[in-house]
Structure formats: structure tokens, C-alpha cells
C-alpha positions as CSV (number, residue, x, y, z in Angstrom):
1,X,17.8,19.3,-7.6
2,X,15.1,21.6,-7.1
3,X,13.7,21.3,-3.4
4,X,10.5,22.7,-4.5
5,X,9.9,19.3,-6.6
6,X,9.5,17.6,-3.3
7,X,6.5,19.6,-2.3
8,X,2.6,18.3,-3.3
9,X,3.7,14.6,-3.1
10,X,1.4,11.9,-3.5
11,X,1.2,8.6,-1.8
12,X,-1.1,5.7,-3.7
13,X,0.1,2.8,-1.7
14,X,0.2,2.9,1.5
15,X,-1.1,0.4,4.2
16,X,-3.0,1.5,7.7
17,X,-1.9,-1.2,9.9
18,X,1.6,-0.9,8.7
19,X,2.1,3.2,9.3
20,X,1.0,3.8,12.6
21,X,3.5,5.7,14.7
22,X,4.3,5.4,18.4
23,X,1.9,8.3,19.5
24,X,-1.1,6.6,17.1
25,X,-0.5,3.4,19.1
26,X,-0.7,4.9,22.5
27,X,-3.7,6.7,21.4
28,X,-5.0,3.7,20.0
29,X,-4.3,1.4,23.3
30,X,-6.2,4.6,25.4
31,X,-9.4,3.8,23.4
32,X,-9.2,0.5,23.5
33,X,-8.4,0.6,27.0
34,X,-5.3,-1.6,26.3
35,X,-2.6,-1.6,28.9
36,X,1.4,-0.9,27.4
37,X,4.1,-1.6,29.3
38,X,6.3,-0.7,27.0
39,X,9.0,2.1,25.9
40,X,8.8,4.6,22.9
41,X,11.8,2.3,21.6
42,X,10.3,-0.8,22.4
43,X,7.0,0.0,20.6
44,X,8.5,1.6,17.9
45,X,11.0,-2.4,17.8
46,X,7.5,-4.0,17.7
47,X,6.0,-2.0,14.5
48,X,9.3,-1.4,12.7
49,X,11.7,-3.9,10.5
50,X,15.2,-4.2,11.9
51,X,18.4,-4.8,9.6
52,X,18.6,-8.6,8.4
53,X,15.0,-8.6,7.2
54,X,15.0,-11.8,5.2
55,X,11.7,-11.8,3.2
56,X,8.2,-11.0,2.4
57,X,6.6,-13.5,4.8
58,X,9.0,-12.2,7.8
59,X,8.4,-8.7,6.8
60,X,4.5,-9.2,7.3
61,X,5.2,-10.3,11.1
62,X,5.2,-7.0,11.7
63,X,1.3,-6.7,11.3
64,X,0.2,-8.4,14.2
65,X,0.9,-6.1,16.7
66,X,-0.9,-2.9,15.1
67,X,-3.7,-4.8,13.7
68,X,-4.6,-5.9,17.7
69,X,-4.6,-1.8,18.1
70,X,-7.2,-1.9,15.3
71,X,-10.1,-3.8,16.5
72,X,-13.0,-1.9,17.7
73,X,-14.7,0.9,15.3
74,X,-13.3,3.6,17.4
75,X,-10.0,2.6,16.7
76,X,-10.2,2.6,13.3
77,X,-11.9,6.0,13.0
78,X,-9.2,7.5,14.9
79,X,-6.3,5.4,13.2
80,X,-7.8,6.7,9.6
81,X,-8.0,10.0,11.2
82,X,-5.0,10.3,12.6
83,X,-2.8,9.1,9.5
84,X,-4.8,11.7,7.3
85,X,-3.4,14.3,10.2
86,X,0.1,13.0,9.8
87,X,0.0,13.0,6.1
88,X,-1.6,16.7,5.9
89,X,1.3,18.0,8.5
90,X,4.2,16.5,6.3
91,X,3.0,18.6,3.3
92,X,1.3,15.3,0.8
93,X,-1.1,16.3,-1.4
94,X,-3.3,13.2,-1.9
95,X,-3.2,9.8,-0.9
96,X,-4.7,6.6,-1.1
97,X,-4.8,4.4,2.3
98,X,-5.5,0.9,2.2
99,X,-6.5,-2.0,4.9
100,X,-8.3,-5.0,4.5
101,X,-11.5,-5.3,6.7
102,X,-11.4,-9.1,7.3
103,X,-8.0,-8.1,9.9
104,X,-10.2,-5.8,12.2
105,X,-13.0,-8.5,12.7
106,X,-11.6,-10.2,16.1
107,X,-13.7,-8.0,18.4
108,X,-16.6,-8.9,16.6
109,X,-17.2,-6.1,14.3
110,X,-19.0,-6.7,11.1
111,X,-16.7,-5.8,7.4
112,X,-19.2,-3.4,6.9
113,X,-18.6,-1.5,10.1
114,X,-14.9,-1.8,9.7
115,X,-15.5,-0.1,6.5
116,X,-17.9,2.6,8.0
117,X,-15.9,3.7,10.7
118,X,-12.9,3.9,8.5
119,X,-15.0,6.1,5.8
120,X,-16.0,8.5,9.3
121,X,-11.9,8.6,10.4
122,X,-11.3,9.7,6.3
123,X,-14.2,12.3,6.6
124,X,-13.1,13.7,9.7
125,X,-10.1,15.0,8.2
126,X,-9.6,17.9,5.5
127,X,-6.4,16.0,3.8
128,X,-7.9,14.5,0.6
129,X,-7.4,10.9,0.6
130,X,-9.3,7.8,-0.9
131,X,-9.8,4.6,1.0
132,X,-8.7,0.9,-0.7
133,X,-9.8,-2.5,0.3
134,X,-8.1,-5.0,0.4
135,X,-8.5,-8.7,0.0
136,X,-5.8,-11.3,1.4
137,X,-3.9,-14.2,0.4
138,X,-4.7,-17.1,2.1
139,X,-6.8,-20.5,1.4
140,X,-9.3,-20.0,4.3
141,X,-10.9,-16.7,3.6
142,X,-12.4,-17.2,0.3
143,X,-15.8,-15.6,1.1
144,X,-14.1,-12.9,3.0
145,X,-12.1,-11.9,-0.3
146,X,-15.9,-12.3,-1.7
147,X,-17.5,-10.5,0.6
148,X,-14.7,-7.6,0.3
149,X,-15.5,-6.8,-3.7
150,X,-18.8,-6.7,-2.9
151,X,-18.9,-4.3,-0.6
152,X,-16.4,-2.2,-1.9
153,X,-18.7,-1.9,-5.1
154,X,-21.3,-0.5,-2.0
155,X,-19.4,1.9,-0.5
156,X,-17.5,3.0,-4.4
157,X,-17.9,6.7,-4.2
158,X,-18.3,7.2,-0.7
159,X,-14.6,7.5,0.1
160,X,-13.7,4.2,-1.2
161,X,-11.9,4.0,-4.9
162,X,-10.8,0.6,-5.7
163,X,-9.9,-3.0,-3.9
164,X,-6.5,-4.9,-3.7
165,X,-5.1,-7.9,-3.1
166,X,-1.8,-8.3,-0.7
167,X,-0.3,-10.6,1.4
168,X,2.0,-13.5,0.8
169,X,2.4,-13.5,-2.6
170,X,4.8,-16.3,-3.0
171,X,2.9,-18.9,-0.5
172,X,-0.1,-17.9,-2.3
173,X,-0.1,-17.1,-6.3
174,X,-1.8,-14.6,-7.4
175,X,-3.6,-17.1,-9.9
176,X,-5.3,-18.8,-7.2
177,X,-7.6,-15.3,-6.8
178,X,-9.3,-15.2,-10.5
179,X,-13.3,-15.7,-9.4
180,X,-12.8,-12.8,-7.1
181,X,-11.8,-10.6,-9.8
182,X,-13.8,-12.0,-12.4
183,X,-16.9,-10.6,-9.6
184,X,-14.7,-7.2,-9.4
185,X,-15.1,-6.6,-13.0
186,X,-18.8,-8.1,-13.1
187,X,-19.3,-5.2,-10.3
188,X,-17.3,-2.6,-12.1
189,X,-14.7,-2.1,-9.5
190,X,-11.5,-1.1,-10.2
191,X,-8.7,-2.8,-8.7
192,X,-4.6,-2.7,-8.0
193,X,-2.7,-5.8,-7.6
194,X,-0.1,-6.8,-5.3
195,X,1.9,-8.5,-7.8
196,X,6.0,-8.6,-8.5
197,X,7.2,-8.5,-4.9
198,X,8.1,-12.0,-3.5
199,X,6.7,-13.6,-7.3
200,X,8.3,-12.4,-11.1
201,X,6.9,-11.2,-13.4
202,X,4.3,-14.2,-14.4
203,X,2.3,-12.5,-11.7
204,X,2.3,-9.5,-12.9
205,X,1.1,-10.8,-16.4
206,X,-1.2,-12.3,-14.0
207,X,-2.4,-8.9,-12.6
208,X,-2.9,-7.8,-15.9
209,X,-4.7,-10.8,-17.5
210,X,-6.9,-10.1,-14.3
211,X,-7.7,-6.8,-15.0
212,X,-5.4,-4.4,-12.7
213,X,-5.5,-0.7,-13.5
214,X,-2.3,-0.5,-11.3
215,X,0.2,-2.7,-10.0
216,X,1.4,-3.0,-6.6
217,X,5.2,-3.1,-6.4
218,X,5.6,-4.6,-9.9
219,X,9.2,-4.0,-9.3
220,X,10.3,-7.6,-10.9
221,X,9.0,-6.6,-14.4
222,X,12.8,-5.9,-14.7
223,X,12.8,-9.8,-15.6
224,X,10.7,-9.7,-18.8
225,X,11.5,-7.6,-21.9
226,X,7.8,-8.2,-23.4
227,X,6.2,-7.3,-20.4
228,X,8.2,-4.2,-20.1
229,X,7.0,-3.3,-23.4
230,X,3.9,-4.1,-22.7
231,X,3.4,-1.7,-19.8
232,X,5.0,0.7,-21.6
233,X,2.1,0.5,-24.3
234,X,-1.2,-0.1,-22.1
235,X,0.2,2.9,-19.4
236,X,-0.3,0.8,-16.5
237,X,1.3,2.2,-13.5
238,X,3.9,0.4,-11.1
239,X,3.1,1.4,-7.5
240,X,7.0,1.3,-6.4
241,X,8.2,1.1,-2.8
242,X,11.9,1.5,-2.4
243,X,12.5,0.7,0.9
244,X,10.1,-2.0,1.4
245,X,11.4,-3.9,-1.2
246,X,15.0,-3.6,0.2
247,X,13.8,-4.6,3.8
248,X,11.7,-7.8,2.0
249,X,15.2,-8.3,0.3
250,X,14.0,-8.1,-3.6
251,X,17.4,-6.3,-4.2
252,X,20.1,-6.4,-1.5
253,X,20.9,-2.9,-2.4
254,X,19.6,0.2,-4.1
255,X,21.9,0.2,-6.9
256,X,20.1,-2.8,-8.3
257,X,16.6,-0.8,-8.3
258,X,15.1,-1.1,-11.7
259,X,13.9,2.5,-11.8
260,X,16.6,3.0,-14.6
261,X,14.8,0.4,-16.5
262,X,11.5,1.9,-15.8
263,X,11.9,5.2,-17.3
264,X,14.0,4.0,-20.3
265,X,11.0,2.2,-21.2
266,X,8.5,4.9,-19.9
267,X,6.2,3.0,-17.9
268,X,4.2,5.3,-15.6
269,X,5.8,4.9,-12.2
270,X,5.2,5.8,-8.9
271,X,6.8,6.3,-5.9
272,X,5.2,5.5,-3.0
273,X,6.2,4.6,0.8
274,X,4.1,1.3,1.6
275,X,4.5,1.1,5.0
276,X,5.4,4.2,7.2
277,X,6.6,2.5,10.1
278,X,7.5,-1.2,9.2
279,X,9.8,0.5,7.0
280,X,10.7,3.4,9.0
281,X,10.0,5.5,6.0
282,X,8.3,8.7,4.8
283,X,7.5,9.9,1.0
284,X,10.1,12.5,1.1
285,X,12.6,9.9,1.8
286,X,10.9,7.3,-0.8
287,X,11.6,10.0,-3.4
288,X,15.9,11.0,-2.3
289,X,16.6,7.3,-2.0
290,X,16.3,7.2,-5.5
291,X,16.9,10.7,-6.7
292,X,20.5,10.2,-4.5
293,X,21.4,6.7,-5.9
294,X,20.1,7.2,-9.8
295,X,21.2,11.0,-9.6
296,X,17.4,11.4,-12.0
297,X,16.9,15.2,-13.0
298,X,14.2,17.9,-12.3
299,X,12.3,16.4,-15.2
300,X,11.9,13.1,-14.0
301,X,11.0,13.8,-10.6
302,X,8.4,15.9,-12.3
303,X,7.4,13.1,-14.8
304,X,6.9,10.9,-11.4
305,X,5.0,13.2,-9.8
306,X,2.5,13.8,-12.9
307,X,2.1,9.8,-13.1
308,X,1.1,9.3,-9.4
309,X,-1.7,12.2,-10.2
310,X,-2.8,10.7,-13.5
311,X,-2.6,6.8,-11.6
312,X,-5.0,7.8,-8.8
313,X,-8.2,6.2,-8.5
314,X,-10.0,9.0,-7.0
């Protein structure tokens, strides 16, 4: 393989709350004026995944402790900031950062100044990036989700490119969340669906029948022939996390990784890291897992590369 392809990376899906690093926490607690007792190792046990992972819901334990890093508008500028620093240093080209406002609302801030401060941390920093917001699963935050499509369509063009929908996506199908996007389309916003993680590929057809321009994960489209074909057709990229969908356990083990699948039917994938530090991962690693277990040439890497470019929302 050529080195060179791993140069100019993009990342399109990749959560705030779930990449900050040691040094972004203890910068985070100074501001906040948070005291932490604790080790490099012991914060790094409380962001991070260990080995016997056993799902999606257990995997998204690991938000609490960030997110309560994450709570004043200071915060959040620096988090955004300090990411897009991160990102810059390890040679990415472009990247899409997502968090959901109606997490960072326990201090009192209002969505809209959760969004603001994270639009000042984005412009602080040269590294091009985008900003998505996201709406959550759940069956007490209906106006939230509401509120969070309508305000994305206010800040759309000020560093803010589309919404999303994550969470847990088998306690809470991705069905139950068609008024929000039927407003997201009213509005004009474009959107990406977590969809195909912890759920088959119904919710993907879901996503789709929705609207999505993208899909988040979308890894269990494996499952359906039609839908395969069907992605194939339409060009709607698959926003693929490798590593996060070994730690949530979707496949116990590289080898089964549909990317094979993907590229046989020439859907327009991606490659992207999710979470930095719940999966203790980076893009560069993202793109050898696969390049070392599915041995894919120069041309594929290259074809990869071209679809996260053509699949950005910016």
C-alpha cells in the first residue's frame, strides 16, 4: 500500500462528547472549575470502552462522564476548539463533528447557546470542519428533537450542515421519529440517520423512507439483498465505524465486516472513527483495520476517500 493514500483523510462521523482526550478533560474540568482526583489512566478508564463490551446501550455509558465536562458555553467552545486542534495536528482534511445540544442543558444553558458557543469553538480554529446536530432517542424529549430541526434550519450555513438522530436504536426505533423529519424536510434540512447499528436493515429502509442523505453506520445492510441494491442505485453513503461496531459487538470480529459486500455492490462508503476515545481510535487506524484484514488495493482506498469528499454535507 501506498502510505501516501493515508494522507488528507476525512472524518464525517464523529461525536464531541465521545472524542475527548485526557488533556481536553483536564482542560475542560480547569474551566469549569471541576475538581479531578483522578489518574491519566483512570480518566482515560472512564471515557474509553474496555474488552467485553456487550452492546450499544452499554457502549453509550460512556457518555456521561464527558458530557458533565460539557456544560457551560465555555466548555463547549474550547471542547469544539480543541478537537478541531487535534484533528488539524493528525493531518485530516475535513471533518464533520456532531453533538446533540439537549445533553449540555444541565447548567442551564439555552439549545441555542449550546449551539453558539459550539459555532465560536468551530470558528476559532483554521481546520475546516462542519458542525451536526443531533436529536436523541428517547420518549421524553419530543420537543427537544423539535426544537433541535428547528434550529438547525437557523444556524444552516453558519457552520452547521445537517441534523442526526443517535442513541439507542434498538430501545427506541427509528420509526417512532417520523414528525421530526417530516419538519426537517418541511425546513429543508438535510439530515443523516443513525440507523443499522443495534437494528437491521428495516431501519435503514426506515432512514431512507425518511429522507436521509447518509446513513449512520448502516453496517447491517449486509442482511438485505434489495436494499443493497438499492443503495447501490440512489448513491447514498454508509457512514462506517469499524471499531465501534466491534466494541458494540455487531460483529465479534473483523473478518465478518461487510466492507467486502459494500464495494462488490459499490455503495459509496465511508470510513469514519465515531468515537475517538470511547473506542480508543483514530482515522488512520479506522482505515488499516480494514485495509489489513480485507488486504483492499490503492484503488479502493482511493475510491473511499473520493466518497467521504463527494458524501460531505458542507
Amino acid at each position: 500500500m501506498d502510505n501516501s493514500l493515508l494522507t488528507g483523510l476525512s472524518d464525517l462521523h464523529l461525536h464531541l462528547d465521545g472524542s475527548l482526550d485526557v488533556n481536553m478533560v483536564r482542560r475542560l474540568a480547569d474551566i469549569g472549575d471541576i475538581s479531578l482526583d483522578l489518574s491519566d489512566s483512570e480518566i482515560k478508564n472512564r471515557l474509553s470502552v474496555r474488552e467485553g463490551c456487550r452492546n450499544l446501550n452499554e457502549y453509550l455509558e460512556k457518555f456521561d462522564f464527558p458530557c458533565s465536562l460539557l456544560q457551560t458555553e465555555d466548555q463547549i467552545s474550547e471542547s469544539v476548539y480543541l478537537l478541531k486542534e487535534k484533528l488539524k495536528a493528525s493531518g485530516l482534511s475535513y471533518a464533520e463533528i456532531r453533538f446533540a445540544p439537549q445533553k449540555h442543558m444541565d447548567k442551564g444553558i439555552s439549545m441555542e447557546g449550546v449551539i453558539e458557543a459550539a459555532i465560536d469553538g468551530n470558528k476559532r480554529s483554521s481546520f475546516p470542519s462542519k458542525l451536526i446536530l443531533c436529536m436523541m432517542r428517547g420518549n421524553d424529549n419530543h420537543e427537544a428533537n423539535l426544537q433541535t430541526v428547528r434550529l438547525t434550519k437557523k444556524y444552516l450555513g453558519n457552520d452547521v450542515c445537517a441534523i442526526d438522530l443517535a442513541g439507542a436504536e434498538a430501545l427506541f426505533p427509528t420509526e417512532d421519529f417520523e414528525d421530526c423529519f417530516l419538519l426537517a424536510r418541511s425546513l429543508d434540512v438535510p439530515f443523516t440517520i443513525h440507523a443499522g447499528e443495534a437494528s437491521g436493515a428495516f431501519s435503514i429502509w426506515k432512514a431512507i423512507e425518511f429522507g436521509a442523505k447518509r446513513i449512520g453506520h448502516g453496517v447491517r445492510a449486509y442482511e438485505d439483498e434489495k436494499l443493497l441494491e438499492y443503495l447501490s442505485k440512489h448513491r447514498i453513503p454508509l457512514e462506517l465505524c469499524p471499531t465501534s461496531n466491534l466494541n458494540t459487538c455487531v460483529f465479534d470480529d473483523i473478518s465478518a465486516y461487510p466492507i467486502r459486500t459494500f464495494l462488490k455492490y459499490d455503495i459509496p462508503v465511508t470510513i469514519n472513527t465515531d468515537n475517538m476515545s470511547v473506542s480508543d481510535t483514530d482515522i488512520e487506524k479506522e482505515y488499516r483495520l480494514l485495509i489489513d484484514a480485507f488486504n483492499l488495493s490503492n484503488d479502493e482506498i482511493e475510491t473511499i476517500k473520493n466518497n467521504s469528499i463527494n458524501a460531505a454535507f458542507s
